[in-house]
N, C-alpha and C positions, 0 to 999 in steps of 0.2 A: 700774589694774594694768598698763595698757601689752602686754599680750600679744596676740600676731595669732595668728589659725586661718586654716587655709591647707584649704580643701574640693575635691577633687578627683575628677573623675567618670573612673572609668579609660578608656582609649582604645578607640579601634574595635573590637570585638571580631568574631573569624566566629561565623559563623547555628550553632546548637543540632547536634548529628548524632544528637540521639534527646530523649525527651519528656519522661525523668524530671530530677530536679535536679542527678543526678550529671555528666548532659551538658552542661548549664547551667553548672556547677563550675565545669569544665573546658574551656569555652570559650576558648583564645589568641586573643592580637589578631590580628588581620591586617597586612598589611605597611604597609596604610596607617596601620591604628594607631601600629605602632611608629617611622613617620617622622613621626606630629606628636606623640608623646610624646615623641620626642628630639628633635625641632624646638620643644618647650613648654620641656624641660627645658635647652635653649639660652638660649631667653627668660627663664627664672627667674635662672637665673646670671648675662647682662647686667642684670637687676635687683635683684639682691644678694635674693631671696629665698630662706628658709633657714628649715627646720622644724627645733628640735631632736631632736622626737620624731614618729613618722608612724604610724598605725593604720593598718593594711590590713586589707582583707580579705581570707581564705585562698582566694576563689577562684583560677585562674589566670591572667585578665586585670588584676586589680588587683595580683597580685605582677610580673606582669611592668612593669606602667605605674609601680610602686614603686620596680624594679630600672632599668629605662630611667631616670627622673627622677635618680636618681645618690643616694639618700636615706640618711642614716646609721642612728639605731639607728630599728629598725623591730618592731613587735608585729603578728605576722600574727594576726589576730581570727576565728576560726569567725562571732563574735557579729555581724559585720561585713555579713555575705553577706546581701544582700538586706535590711538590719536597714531598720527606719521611722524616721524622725527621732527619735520619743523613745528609742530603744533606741540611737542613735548619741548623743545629749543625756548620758544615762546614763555614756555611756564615757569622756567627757570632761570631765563634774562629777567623775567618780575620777582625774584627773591629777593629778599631784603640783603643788601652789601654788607652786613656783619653777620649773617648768616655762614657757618664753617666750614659746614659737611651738609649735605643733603640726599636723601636715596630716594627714587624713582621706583616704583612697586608697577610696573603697564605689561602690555602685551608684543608678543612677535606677528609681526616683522618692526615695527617700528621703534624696539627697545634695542632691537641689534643694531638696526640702521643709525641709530640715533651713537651710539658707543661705534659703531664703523666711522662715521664722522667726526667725532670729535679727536678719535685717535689718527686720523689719516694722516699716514700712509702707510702704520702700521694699523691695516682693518681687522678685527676679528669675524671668526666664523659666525653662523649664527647663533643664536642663543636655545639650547635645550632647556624644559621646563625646570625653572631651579637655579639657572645660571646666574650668576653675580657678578659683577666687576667693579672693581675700586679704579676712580679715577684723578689723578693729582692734577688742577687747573691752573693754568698759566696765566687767566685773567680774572677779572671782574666779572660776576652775574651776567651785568648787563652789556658786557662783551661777549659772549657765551658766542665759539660759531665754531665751523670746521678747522680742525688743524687744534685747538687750546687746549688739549691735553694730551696724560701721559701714563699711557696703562703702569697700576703698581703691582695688582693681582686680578687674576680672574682665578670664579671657582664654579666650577662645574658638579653637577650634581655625583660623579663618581669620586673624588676628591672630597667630598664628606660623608659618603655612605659607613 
């Protein structure tokens, strides 16, 4: 199939200001997030990397790291927020099959877990805020499962500072 998945962990985000999920939501990055989100999304352009389509989640630190990266059409996801690897799995067996490249804007643990799985048995770490991974797929969307791909790059927020 030739399609790459582009997995992204959004940036730095500030500390919670209350206990429920709505404060969580609505978390913005911080200033540091938003100087290596646009120092990543520097990096991607000298690499000619390029999502046609990007899932985000509707929190406010993954639309912000969506709007910083420079990213064209974008589907902001409720389903997104905190989703578990098989609920992100789920999102992206329903892409459309001429669909090229796609990047995933979500949260940890489930954007690591999600890139540990597809890459198994080479797993990666977990993902610090800002992390990136390019992934080259061996099948079909809606083949999408553990084992279908094949790390090209990972980039870590000290790697475009």
């Amino acid at each position: 199939m030739g399609a790459r998945l582009y997995l992204l962990r959004h940036g730095q985000a500030a500390s919670p200001q209350g206990a429920d999920w709505q404060a969580d939501h609505q978390r913005p990055l911080t200033r540091q997030g938003q100087f290596e989100i646009a120092r990543l999304a520097e990096r991607a352009r000298e690499l000619a990397l390029s999502a046609q389509l990007a899932l985000v989640s509707s929190a406010t630190r993954t639309q912000q790291t969506a709007e910083l990266m420079g990213l064209g059409e974008r589907r902001v996801m409720d389903a997104l927020y905190n989703a578990d690897p098989g609920e992100m799995l789920s999102l992206l067996q329903a892409l459309p099959q001429d669909c090229s490249s796609a990047l995933v804007v979500a949260h940890n643990p489930g954007i690591s877990w999600l890139a540990a799985s597809l890459l198994r048995p080479l797993n990666t770490p977990g993902f610090a805020p800002g992390t990136l991974v390019e992934i080259a797929l061996s099948l079909p969307w809606s083949e999408l499962g553990p084992q279908a791909g094949q790390l090209v790059r990972r980039l870590d927020p000290p790697d475009y500072r």
